[in-house]
C-alpha positions as CSV (number, residue, x, y, z in Angstrom):
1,X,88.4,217.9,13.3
2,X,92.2,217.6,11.8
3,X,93.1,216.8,8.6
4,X,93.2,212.8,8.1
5,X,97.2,213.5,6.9
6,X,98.1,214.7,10.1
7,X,96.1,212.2,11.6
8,X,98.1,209.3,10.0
9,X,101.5,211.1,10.6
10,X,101.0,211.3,14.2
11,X,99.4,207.9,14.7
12,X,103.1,206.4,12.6
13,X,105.0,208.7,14.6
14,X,103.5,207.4,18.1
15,X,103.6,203.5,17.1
16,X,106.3,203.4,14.6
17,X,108.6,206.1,15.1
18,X,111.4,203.9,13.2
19,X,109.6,204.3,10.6
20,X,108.3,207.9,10.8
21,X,112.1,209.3,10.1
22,X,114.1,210.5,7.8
23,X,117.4,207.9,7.5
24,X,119.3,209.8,8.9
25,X,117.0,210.1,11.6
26,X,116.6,206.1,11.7
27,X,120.4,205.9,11.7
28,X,120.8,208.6,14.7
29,X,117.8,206.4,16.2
30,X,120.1,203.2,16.1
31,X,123.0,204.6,17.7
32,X,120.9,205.9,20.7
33,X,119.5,203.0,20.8
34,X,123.1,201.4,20.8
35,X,124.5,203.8,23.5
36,X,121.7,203.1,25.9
37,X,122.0,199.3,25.5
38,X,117.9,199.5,25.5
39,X,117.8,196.6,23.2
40,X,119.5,193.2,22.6
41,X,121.3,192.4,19.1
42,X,118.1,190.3,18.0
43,X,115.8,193.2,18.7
44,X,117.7,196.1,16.5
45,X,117.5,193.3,13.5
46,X,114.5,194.3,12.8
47,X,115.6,198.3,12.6
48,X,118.9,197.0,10.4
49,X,116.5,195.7,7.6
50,X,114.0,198.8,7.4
51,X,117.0,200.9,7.6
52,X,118.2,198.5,4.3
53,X,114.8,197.9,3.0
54,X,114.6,200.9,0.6
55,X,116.7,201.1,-2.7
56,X,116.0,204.4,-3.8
57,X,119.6,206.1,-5.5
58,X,119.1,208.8,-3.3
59,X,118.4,207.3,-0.1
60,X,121.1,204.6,-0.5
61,X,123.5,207.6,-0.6
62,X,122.0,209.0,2.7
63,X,121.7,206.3,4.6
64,X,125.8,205.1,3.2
65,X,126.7,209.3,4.7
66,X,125.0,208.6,8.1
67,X,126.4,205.6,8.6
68,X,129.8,206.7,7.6
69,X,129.5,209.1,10.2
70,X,129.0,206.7,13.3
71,X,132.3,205.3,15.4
72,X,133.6,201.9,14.6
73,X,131.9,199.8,17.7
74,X,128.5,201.1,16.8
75,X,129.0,199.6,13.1
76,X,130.5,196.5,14.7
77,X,127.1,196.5,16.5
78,X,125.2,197.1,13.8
79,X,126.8,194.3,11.9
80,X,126.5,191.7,14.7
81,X,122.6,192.7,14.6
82,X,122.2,192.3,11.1
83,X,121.3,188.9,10.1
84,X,122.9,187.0,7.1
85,X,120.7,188.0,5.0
86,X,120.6,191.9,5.4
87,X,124.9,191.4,5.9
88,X,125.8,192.4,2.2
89,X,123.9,195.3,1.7
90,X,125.1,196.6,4.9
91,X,128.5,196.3,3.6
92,X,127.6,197.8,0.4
93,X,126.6,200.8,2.6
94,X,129.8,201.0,5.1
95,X,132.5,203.6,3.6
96,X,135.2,201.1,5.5
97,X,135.5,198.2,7.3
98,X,137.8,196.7,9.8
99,X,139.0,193.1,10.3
100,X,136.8,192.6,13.5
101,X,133.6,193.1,11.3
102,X,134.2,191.0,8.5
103,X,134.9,188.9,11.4
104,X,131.5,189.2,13.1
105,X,129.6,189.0,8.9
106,X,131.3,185.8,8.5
107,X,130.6,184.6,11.6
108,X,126.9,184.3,11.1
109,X,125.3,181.3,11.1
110,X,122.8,180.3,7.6
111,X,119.0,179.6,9.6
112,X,118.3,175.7,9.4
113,X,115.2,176.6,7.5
114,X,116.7,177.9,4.6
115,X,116.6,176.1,1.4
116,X,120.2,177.0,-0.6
117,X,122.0,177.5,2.4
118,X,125.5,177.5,0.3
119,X,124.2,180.2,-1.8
120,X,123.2,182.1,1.0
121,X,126.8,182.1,2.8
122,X,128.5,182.6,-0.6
123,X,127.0,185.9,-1.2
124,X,127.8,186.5,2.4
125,X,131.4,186.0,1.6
126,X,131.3,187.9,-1.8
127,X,130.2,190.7,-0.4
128,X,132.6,190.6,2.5
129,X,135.3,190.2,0.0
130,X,134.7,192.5,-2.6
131,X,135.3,195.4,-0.1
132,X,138.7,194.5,0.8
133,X,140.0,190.9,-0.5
134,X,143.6,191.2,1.4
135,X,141.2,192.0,5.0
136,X,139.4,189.2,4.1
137,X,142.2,186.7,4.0
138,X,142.7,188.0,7.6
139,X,139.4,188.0,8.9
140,X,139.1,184.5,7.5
141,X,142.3,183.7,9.6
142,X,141.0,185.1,12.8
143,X,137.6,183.1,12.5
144,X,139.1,180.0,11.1
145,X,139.5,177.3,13.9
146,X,137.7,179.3,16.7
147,X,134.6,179.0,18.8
148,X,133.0,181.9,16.5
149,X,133.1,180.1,13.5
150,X,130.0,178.7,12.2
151,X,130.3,174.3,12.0
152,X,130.5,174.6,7.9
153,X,133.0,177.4,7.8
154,X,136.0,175.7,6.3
155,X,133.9,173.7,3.9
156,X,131.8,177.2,3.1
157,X,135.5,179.0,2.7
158,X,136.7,176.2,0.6
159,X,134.2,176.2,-1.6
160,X,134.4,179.7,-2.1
161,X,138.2,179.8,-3.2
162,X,137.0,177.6,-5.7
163,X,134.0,180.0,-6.9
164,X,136.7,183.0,-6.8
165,X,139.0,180.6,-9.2
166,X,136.2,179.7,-11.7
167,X,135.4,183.7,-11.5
168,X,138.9,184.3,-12.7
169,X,138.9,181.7,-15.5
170,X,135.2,182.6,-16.9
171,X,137.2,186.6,-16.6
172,X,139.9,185.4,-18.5
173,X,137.9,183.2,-21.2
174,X,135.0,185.8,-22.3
175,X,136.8,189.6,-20.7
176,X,134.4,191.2,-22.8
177,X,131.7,189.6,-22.1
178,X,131.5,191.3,-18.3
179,X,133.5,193.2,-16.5
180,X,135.5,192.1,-13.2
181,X,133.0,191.6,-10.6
182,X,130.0,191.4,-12.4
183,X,130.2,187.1,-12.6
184,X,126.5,186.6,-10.7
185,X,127.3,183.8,-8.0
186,X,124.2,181.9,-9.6
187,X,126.4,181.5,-12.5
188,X,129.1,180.3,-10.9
189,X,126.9,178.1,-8.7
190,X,125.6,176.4,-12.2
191,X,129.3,175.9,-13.4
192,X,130.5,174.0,-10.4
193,X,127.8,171.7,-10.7
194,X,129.4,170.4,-14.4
């Protein structure tokens, strides 16, 4: 009879073989997957947020090298499959990003069953932005007015000048109180509601 270990190991491998890997693995995974076109965008959403799911220091950093090695359209992929939620750590993870894929984040539509669906789409934004503000002004350009851009998106882009501007102002009233980027967009949220 074989050990109940090996058991297990074979029985995740065969029916969850995402899961099974190493993240490097899982990443490698998602670009075959990619290359072969063997699933739809909705279908590797599920892949994005295991791949995202675990926090660990370490793993972050090996899951942020793999996907640093992939080519630019198999990140564009990846961020188009990624839903809004998943969207800022993904960004968190990328080593760089281009205009087209802060193009495709923004893009994303907040689900109608959410309950704070401005929160939701400004810590979409914040996170696109904090990676490279001046490629954000251009990806908000190239959404702005065309048939990508979510109904809300002026109003949502609006609203989050202002946040940025009451981010500067709390910066400059208490600087040592936090430092630059560290203004939690609950905070924020709370102060434009005085």
């Amino acid at each position: 009879m074989k050990p109940a270990a090996k058991r297990g190991s074979r029985w995740l491998e065969r029916y969850m073989p995402f899961v099974a890997r190493s993240p490097e693995m899982q990443v490698e995974w998602l670009l075959q997957a990619l290359q072969r076109r063997v699933l739809a965008s909705h279908e590797i959403t599920p892949y994005v947020r295991l791949l995202l799911e675990n926090e660990a220091p370490e793993v972050v950093g090996r899951v942020r090298v793999a996907l640093g090695e992939l080519p630019s359209w198999a990140v564009e992929r990846l961020v188009e499959a990624a839903d809004i939620y998943d969207t800022p750590k993904l960004f968190a993870l990328l080593p760089g990003c281009s205009a087209e894929q802060m193009v495709l984040a923004l893009g994303k539509e907040v689900p109608p069953y959410e309950r704070n669906p401005r929160l939701v789409r400004d810590r979409l934004f914040y996170a696109v932005y904090s990676r490279d503000p001046e490629l954000f002004a251009l990806a908000v350009e190239m959404l702005a007015g065309g048939p990508a851009a979510p109904a809300d998106f002026a109003e949502a882009h609006a609203r989050f000048q202002e946040l940025l501007e009451d981010e500067k102002l709390l910066s400059a009233l208490y600087p040592k109180a936090r430092t630059k980027g560290d203004i939690d967009l609950k905070d924020l949220e709370a102060l434009s509601i005085l």
